[in-house]
N, C-alpha and C positions, 0 to 999 in steps of 0.2 A: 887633478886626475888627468886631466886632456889640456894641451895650452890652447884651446878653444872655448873653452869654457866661460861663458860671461856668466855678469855679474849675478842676473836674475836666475839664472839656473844654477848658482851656486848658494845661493838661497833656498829653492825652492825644496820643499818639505816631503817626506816621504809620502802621505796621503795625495800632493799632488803628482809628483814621480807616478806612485801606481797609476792615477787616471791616465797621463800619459801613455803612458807604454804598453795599456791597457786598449787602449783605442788605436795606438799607433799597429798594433796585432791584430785587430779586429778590422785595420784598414778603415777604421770612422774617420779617420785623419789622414790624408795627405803627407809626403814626406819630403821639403819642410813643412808643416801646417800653417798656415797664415792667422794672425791675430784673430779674423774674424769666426775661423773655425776651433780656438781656441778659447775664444769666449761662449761658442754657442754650445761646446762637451761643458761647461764651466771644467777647465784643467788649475786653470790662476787667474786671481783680479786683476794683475798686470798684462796683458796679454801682449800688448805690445813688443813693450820690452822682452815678454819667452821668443816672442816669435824671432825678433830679430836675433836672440840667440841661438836657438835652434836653427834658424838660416847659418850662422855661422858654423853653427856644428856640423850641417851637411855639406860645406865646403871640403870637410875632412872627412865626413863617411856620408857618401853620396849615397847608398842601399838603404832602403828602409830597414831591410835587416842589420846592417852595422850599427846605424842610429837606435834600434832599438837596445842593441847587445850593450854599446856603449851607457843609453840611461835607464838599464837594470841593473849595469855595475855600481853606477850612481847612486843609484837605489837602494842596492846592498850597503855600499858606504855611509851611506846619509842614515837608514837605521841602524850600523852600528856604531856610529857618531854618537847619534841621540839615546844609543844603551844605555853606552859608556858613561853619558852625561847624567841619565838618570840615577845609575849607581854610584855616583860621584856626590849629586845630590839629593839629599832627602829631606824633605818636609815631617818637624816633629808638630805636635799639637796640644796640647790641654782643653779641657772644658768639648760641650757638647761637639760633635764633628760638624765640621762643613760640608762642600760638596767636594773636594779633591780628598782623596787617598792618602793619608797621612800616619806617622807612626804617633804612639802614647808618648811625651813627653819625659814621665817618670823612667818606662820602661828601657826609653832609648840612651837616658841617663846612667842609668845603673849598667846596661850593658856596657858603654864606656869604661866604666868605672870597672867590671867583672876581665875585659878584654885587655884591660893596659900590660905592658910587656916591660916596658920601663920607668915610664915616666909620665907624671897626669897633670897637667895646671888646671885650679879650678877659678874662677871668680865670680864673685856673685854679691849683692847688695845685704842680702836677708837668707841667715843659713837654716832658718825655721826647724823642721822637725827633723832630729839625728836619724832615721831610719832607711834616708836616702842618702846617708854615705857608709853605710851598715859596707857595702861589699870592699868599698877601699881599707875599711877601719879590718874586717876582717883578713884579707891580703897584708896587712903591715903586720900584722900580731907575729907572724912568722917568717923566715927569711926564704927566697930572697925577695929583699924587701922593694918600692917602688921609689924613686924621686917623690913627692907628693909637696907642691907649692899652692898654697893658698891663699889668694888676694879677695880681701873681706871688707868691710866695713868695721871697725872697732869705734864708737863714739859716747857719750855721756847720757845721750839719748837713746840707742839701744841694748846697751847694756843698761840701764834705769829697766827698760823690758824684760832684761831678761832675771834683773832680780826679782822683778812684779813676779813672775811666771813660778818662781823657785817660791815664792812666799804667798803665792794666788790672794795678796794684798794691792790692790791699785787704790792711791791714794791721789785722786785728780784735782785735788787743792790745790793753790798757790805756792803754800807756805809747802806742803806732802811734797809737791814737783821738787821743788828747790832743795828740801830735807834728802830727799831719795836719789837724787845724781850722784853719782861714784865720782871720789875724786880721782881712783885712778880704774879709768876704764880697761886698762888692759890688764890689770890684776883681775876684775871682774870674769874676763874673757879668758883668762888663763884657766881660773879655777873652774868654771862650770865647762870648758870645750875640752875639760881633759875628763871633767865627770862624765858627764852626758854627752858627747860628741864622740870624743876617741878614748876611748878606757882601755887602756891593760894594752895599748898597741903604741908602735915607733913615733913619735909625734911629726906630724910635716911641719917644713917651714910656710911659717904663714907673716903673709904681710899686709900692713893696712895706712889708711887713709891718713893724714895727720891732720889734712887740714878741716876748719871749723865752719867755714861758711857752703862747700863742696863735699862732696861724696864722691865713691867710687861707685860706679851705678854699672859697670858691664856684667852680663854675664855670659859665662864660657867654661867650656870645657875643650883639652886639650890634651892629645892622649897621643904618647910618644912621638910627638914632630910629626904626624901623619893624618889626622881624623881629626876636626873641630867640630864643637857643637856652638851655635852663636841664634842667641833670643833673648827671647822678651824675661822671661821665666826666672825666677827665683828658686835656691834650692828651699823650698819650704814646699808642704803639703797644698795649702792653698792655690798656689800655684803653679803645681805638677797636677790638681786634681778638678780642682771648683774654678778658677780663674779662665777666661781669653786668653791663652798665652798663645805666639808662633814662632818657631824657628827652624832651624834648616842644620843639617848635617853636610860637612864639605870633607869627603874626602881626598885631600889634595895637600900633601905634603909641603910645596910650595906655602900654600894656606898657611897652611898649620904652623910652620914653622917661623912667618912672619906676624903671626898674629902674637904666639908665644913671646916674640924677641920684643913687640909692642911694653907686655907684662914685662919680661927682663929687666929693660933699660928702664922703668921705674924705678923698681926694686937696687940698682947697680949706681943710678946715679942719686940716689940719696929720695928718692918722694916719698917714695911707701917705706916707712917703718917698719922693722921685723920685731915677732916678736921675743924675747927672751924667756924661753921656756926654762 
């Protein structure tokens, strides 16, 4: 803002800016103010260091008056820095709240999912209950339709789940484990994520894990190179509803769009497997 501006006052936080220039107008403070009257308004734990920069500020606005005008402008800027930052980020949540301000999990999902304009990457460990991609599945049914890429988990082990779930048979033997593994998990995955997941709508391409001892464990969403969701959360019920889950919304194109190219170059250089619908 000013080429005087040191370090500690370019730091300093809007709550302490107000006490400043708060006291600086009420004349409680001297103009420079000295560390020690600095410490005793409490303005910053640092005091030192304000004060030597505020000395340096009044080299260039000797009046108390200019010194003030100068850090209310500060002022100005610093909260709408800190708007900016906070529309930029948002804290999403599952499970009972804590003590900060935070969005529903679910809710914040699906608005993604309602808001997309062209294109959505999702990824996720565990797709649990089809009701949380209800708004995508409905948006493909009719044109114009959405990019819609999916990096999943496909394995022997969860698809064995999801036939349990289709036959409400778990058979937790030895010999039932070994009987009930699909030999090919991705027939498994084809047939029931076109029943129950996306019925009667455009299929996305989806891609998945190949390897046996690793998983694809991120989750995210990814909504036209602009808006990311990135947490803990699984798209399933439990974990939009009952679970601890936290994550954070980054509106930041930048973001978005390197997080996305992460998923790409999987997919481009042979890791994730697609599937053949």
């Amino acid at each position: 803002m000013v080429s005087t501006m040191g370090p500690e006052l370019e730091k300093l936080g809007v709550p302490a800016l107000k006490r400043l220039v708060e006291a600086l107008e009420r004349r409680l403070l001297a103009w420079p103010p000295t560390a020690t009257a600095l410490r005793s308004k409490q303005i910053h734990e640092n005091s030192e260091a304000l004060a030597t920069d505020l000395k340096a500020l009044h080299a260039a606005f000797s009046s108390i008056e200019e010194g003030v005008a100068v850090l209310k402008l500060l002022k100005t800027e610093r909260a709408r820095c800190e708007e900016e930052q906070r529309r930029r980020l948002t804290l999403v949540w599952s499970g009972p709240e804590g003590a900060s301000q935070s969005r529903d999990t679910a809710v914040a999902v699906k608005e993604l999912f309602t808001t997309a304009k062209r294109k959505v990457l999702l990824s996720t460990f565990n797709l649990g209950t089809p009701d949380l991609l209800k708004p995508l599945v409905e948006r493909q049914k009719n044109p114009p339709h959405l990019d819609v890429r999916l990096f999943l988990c496909i394995n022997k082990q969860l698809m064995r789940g999801w036939m349990e779930r289709d036959t409400m048979v778990q058979d937790t033997s030895e010999r039932g484990k070994k009987r009930r593994y699909p030999e090919d998990p991705e027939a498994v995955f084809r047939e029931r994520f076109k029943r129950k997941y996306w019925p009667d709508a455009l299929l996305p391409q989806v891609f998945y894990d190949t390897r046996k001892q690793f998983v694809l464990h991120a989750k995210c969403v990814i909504v036209d190179d602009e808006v990311a969701y990135v947490g803990s959360a699984n798209l399933s019920k439990w974990a939009h509803t009952d679970n601890f889950e936290a994550g954070v919304i980054v509106r930041d194109p930048q973001f978005a769009k390197e997080l996305a190219q992460q998923f790409e170059q999987l997919a481009y250089k042979g890791k994730m497997r697609k599937v053949a619908w």
